[in-house]
Residue frames relative to the residue before (quaternion, step in Angstrom):
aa qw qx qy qz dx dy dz
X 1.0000 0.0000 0.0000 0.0000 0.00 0.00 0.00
X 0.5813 0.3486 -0.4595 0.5739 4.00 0.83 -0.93
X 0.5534 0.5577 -0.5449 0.2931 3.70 -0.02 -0.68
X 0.8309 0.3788 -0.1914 0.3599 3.40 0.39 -1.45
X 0.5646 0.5528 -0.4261 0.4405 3.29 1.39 -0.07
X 0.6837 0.4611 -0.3351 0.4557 3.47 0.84 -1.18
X 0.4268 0.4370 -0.5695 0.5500 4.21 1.06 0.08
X 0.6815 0.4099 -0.4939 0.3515 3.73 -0.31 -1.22
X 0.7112 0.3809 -0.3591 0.4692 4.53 0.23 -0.99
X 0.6165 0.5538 -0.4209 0.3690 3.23 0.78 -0.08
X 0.6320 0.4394 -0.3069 0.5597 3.48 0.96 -1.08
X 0.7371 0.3132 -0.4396 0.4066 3.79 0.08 -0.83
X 0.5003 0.5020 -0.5759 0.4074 4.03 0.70 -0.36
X 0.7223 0.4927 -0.3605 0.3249 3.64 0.26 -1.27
X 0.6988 0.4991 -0.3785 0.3454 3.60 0.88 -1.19
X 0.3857 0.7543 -0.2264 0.4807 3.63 1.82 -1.00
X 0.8803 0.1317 -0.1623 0.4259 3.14 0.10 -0.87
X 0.4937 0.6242 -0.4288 0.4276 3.59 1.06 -0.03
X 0.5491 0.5703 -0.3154 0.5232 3.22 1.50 -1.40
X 0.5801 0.6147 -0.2885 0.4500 3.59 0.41 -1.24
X 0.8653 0.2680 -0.1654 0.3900 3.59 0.01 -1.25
X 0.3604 0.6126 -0.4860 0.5087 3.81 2.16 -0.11
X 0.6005 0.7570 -0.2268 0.1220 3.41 0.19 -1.33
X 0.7895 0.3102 0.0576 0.5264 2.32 1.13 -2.25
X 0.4237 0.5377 -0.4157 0.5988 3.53 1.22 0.20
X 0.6922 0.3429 -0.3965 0.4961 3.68 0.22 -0.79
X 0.5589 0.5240 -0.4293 0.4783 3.67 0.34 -1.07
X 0.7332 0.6024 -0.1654 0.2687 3.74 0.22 -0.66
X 0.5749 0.5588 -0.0738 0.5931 2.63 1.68 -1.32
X 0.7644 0.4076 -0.1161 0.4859 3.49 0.58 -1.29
X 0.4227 0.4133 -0.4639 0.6598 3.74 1.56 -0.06
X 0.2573 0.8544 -0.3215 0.3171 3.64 -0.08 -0.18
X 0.8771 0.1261 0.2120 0.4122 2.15 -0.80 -2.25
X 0.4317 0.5127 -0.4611 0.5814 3.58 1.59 -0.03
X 0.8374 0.2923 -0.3133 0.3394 3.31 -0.07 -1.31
X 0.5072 0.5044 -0.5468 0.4352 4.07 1.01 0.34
X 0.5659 0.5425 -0.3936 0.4801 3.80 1.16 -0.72
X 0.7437 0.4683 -0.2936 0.3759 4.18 0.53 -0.66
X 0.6396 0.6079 -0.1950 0.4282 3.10 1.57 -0.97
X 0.4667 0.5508 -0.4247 0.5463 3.50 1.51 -1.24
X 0.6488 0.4631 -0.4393 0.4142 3.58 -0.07 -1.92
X 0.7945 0.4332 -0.2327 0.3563 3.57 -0.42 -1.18
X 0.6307 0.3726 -0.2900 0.6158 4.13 1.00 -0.04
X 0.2479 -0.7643 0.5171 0.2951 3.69 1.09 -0.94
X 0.2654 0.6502 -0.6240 0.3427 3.52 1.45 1.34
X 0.1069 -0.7220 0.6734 0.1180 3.49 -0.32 1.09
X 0.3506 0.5732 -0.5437 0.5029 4.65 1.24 0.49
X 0.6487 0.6111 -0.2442 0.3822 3.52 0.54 -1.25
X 0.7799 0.3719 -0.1271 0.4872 3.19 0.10 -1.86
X 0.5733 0.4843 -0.3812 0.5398 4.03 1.23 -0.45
X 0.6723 0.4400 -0.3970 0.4436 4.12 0.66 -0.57
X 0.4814 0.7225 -0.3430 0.3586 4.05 1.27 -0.03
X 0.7810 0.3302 0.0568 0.5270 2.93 1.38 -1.46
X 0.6312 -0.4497 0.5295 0.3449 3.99 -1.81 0.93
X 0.6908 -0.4809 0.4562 0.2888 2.94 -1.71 0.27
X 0.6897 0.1801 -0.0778 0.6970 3.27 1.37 -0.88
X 0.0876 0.6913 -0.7138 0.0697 3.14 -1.23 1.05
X 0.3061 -0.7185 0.6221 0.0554 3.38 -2.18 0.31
X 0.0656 -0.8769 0.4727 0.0574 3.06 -0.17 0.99
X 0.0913 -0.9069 0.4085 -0.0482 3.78 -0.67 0.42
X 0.0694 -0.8780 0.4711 -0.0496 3.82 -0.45 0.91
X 0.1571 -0.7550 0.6279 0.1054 3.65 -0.59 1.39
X 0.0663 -0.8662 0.4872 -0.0894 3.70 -1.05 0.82
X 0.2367 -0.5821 0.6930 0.3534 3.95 -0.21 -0.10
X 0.0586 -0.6704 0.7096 0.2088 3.67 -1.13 0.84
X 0.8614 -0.2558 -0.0364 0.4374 3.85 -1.80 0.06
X 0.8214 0.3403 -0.3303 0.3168 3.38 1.35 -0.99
X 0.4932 -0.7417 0.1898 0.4130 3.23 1.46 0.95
X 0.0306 0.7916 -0.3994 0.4615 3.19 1.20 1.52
X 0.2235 -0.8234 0.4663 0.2336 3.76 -0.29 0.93
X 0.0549 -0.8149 0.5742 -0.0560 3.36 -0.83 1.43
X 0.3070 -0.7376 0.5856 0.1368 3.76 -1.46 0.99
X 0.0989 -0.7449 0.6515 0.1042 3.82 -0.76 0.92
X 0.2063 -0.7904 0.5765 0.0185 3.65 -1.08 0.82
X 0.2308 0.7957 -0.5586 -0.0394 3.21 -0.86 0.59
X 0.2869 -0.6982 0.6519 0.0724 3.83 -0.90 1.02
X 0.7595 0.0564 -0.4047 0.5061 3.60 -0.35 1.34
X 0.5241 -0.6254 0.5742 0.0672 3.16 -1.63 1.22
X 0.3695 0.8086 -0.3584 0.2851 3.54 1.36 -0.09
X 0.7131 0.3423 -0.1617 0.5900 3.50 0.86 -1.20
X 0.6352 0.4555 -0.4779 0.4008 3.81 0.54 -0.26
X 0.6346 0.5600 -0.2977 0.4417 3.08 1.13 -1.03
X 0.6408 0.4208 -0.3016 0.5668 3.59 0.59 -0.61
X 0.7716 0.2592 -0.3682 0.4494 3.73 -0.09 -0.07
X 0.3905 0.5921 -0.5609 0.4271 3.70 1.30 0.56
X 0.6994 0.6053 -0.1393 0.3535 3.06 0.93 -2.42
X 0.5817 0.6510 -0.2460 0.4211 3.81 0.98 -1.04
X 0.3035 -0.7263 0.5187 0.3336 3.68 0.11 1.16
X 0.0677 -0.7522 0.6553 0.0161 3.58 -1.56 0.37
X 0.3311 -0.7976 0.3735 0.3387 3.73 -0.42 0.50
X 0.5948 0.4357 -0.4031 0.5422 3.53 1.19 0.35
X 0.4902 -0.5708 0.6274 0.2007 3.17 -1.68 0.58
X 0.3272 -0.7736 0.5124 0.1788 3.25 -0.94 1.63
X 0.3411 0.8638 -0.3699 -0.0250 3.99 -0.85 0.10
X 0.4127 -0.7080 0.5523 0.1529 2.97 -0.65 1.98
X 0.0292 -0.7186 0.6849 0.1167 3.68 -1.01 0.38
X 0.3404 -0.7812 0.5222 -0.0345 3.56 -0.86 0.96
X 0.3757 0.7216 -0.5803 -0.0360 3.48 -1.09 0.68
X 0.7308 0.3561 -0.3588 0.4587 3.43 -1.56 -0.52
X 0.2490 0.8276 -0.4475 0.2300 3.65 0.59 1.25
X 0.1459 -0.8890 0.4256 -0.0844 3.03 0.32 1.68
X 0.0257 -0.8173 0.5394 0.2009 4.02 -0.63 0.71
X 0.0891 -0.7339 0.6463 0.1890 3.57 -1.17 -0.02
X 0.0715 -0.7984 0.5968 -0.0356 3.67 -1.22 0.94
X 0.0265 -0.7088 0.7047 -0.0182 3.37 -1.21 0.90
X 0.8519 0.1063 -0.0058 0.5128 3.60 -0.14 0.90
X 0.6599 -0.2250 0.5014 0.5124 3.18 -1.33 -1.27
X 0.5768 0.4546 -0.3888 0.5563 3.97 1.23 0.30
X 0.0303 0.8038 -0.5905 -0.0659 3.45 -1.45 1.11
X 0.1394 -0.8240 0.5307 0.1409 3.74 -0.70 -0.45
X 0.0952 0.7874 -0.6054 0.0667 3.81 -0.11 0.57
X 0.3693 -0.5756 0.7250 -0.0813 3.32 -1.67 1.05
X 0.1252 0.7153 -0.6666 0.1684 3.44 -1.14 0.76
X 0.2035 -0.6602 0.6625 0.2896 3.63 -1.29 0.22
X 0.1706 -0.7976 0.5761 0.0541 3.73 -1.09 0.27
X 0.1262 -0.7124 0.6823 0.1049 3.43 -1.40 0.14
X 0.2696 -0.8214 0.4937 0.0943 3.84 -0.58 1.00
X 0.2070 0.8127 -0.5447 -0.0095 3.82 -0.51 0.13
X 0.2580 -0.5413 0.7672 0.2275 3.45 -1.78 0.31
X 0.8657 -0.0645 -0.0153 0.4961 3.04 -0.83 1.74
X 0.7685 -0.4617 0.2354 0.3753 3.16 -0.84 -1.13
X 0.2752 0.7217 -0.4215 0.4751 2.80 2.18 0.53
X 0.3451 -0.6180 0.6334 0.3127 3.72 -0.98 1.06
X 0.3858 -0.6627 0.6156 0.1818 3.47 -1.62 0.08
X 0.6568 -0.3467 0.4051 0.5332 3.10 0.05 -2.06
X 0.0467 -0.8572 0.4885 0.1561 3.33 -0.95 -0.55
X 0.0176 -0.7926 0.6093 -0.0157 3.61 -0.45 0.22
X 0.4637 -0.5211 0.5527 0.4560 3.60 -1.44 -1.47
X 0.2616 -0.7433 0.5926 0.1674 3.14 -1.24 0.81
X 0.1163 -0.8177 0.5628 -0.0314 3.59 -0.58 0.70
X 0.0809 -0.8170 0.5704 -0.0250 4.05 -0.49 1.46
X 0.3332 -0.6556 0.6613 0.1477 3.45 -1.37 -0.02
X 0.3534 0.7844 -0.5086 -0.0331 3.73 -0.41 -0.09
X 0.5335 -0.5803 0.6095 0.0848 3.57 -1.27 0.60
X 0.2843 -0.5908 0.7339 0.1777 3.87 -1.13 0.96
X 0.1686 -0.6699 0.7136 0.1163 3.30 -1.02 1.07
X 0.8196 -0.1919 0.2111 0.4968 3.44 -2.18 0.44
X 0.6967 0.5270 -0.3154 0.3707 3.59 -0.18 -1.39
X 0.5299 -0.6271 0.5141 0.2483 3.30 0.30 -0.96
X 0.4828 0.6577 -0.2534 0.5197 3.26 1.99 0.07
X 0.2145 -0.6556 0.6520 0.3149 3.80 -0.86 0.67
X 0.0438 0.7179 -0.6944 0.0235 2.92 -1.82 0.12
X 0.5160 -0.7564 0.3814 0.1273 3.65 -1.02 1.05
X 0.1076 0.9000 -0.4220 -0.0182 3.10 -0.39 0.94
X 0.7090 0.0879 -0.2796 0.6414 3.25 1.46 1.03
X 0.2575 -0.7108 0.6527 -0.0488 3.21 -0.97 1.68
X 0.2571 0.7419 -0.6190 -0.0204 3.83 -0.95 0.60
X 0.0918 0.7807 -0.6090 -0.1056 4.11 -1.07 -0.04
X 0.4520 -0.6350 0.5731 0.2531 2.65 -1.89 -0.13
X 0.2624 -0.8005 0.5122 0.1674 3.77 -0.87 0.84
X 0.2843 0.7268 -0.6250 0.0176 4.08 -1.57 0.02
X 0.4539 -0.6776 0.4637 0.3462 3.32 -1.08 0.44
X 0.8123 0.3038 -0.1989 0.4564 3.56 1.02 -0.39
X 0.7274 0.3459 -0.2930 0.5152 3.67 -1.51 -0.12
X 0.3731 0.7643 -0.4324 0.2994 3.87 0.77 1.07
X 0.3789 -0.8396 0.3849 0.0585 3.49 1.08 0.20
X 0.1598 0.9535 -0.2424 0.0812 2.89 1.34 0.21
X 0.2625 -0.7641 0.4068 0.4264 4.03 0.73 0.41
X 0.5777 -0.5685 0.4158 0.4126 3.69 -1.42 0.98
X 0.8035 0.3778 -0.3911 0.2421 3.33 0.55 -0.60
X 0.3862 0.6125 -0.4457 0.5263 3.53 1.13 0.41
X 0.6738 0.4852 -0.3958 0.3924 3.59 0.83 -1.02
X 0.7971 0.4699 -0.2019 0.3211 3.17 0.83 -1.31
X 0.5054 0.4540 -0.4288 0.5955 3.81 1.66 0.22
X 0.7447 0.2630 -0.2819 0.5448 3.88 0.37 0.03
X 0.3234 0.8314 -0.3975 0.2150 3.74 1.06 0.42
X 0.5745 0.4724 -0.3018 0.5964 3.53 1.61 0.24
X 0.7264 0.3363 -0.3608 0.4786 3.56 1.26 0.10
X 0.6716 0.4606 -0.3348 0.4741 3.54 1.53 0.11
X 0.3594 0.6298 -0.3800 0.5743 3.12 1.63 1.06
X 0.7336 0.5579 -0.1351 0.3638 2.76 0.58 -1.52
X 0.4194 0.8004 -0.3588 0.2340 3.52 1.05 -1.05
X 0.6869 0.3544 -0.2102 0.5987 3.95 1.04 -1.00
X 0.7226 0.3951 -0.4680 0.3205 3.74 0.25 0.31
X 0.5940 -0.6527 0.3480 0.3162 2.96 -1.14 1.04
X 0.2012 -0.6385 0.7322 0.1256 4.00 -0.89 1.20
X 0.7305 -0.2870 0.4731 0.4003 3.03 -2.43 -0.24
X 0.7991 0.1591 -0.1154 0.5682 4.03 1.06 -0.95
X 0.3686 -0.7082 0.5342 0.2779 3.87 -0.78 0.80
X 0.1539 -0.8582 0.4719 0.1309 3.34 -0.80 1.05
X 0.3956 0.5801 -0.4434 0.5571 3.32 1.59 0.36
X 0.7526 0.4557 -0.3046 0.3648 4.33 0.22 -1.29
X 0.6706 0.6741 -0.2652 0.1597 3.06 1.35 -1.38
X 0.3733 -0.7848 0.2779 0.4092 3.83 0.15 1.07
X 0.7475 -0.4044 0.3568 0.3880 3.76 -1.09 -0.03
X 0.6658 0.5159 -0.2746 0.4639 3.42 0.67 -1.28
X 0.7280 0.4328 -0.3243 0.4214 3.53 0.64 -0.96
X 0.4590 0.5799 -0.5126 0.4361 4.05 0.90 0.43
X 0.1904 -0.8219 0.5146 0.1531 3.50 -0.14 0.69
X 0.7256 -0.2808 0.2231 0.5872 3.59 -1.29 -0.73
X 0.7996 -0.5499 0.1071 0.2164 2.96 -1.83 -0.01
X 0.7517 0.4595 -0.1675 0.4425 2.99 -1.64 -0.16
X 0.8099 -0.1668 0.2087 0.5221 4.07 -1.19 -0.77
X 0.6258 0.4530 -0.4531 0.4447 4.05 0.96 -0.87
X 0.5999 0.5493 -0.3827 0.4381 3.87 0.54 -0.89
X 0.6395 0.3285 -0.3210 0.6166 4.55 0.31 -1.59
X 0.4329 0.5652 -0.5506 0.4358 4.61 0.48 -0.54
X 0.8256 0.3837 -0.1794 0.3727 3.44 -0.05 -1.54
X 0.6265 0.5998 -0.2186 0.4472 3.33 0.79 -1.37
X 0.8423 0.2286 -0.1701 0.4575 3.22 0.36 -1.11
X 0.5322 0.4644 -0.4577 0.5399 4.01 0.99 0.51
X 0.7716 -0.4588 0.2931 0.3290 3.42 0.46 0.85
X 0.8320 0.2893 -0.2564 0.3979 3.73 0.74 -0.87
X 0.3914 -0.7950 0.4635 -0.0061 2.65 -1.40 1.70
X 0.6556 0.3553 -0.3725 0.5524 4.31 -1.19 -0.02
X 0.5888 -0.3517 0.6026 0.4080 3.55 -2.15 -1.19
C-alpha cells in the first residue's frame, strides 16, 4: 500500500511539473510576441509589427476626453497602425514596458503591462497596455485584441527607463513644433507609434 501511494505523489509531482514547465514556455513565447510587436514599432518594421498579430484584430482606447468625461475609441482594422509604423519618421518610436504580467488557460492568453511611449527622447505619454491572444493551428500565439489607457502624468515610470530617455524628461519645458504639456487627452490616440502618428501630424479629438 505505501508503495502504491508513493507511485500515486510521484505521478501527480511529475504531471505538476510538466504542467509547470508547459506554462512557462508559453508565458515566454507570448512575452515574445509583445516584445516582436515593440521592436517592429521601434525599427519602424511595420512586416514585423503585422507577424505579432491574428488576422482579425481589435484595437481599443479608454481616455478622459476635453470634458474629462470617460470615453472609449475603437478601431477594427490594423491597417492605419500599421501604416503609421511603416511610414518613415525621423524619430525613433519607443514603447518601454514593465510589470508585464501573463495569464493562460489553454490556447487562451491575456497580458497586462504598464508602459511609457516616446519619440526619441521626447516623453509622450503613458498608460497600460493590455492584449488577448489565441494559439493559432501552428502552434504560434498571436494577438488579436490590443487595448490601453493613455496620460501624461502619475506614470511611475522605473528610474531606469528615466535615465535612458533622460534628455527628453528634461526637455519637457522647451518649446517643440507640438506642446506636450497643453496637448488635450482625447487627442492621444491608440497605441504606441499609431496614437504620437496622429498626435504629432497636427490632428486633434476622434
Amino acid at each position: 500500500m505505501m508503495k502504491f501511494r508513493i507511485l500515486i505523489v510521484t505521478c501527480l509531482l511529475l504531471a505538476v511539473a510538466g504542467t509547470a514547465r508547459s506554462q512557462s514556455a508559453d508565458e515566454a513565447a507570448i512575452k515574445a510576441v509583445i516584445t516582436q510587436l515593440f521592436t517592429g514599432m521601434e525599427k519602424g518594421d511595420s512586416a514585423m509589427v503585422h507577424a505579432a498579430f491574428a488576422p482579425e484584430v481589435t484595437m481599443a482606447t479608454v481616455y478622459r476626453d476635453k470634458n474629462d468625461a470617460p470615453a472609449l475609441r475603437r478601431e477594427s482594422s490594423l491597417d492605419d497602425f500599421l501604416k503609421a509604423v511603416g511610414t518613415p519618421h525621423p524619430q525613433v518610436w519607443y514603447e518601454e514596458v514593465w510589470n508585464l504580467k501573463v495569464q493562460l488557460d489553454g490556447d487562451f492568453s491575456q497580458a497586462w503591462c504598464d508602459y511609457a511611449f516616446y519619440a526619441g527622447d521626447t516623453f509622450s505619454h503613458c498608460g497600460v497596455d493590455a492584449f488577448q491572444l489565441f494559439r493559432d493551428k501552428y502552434g504560434a500565439w498571436k494577438i488579436f485584441h490590443l487595448a490601453d489607457t493613455r496620460r501624461k502624468t502619475g506614470c511611475n515610470i522605473p528610474k531606469e527607463t528615466e535615465r535612458k530617455h533622460i534628455r527628453g524628461h528634461l526637455d519637457l519645458g522647451i518649446k517643440k513644433s507640438y506642446d506636450l504639456n497643453s496637448t488635450p487627452a482625447e487627442s492621444l490616440p491608440l497605441p504606441g507609434a499609431f496614437g504620437y502618428k496622429r498626435w504629432n501630424s497636427g490632428r486633434t479629438g476622434w
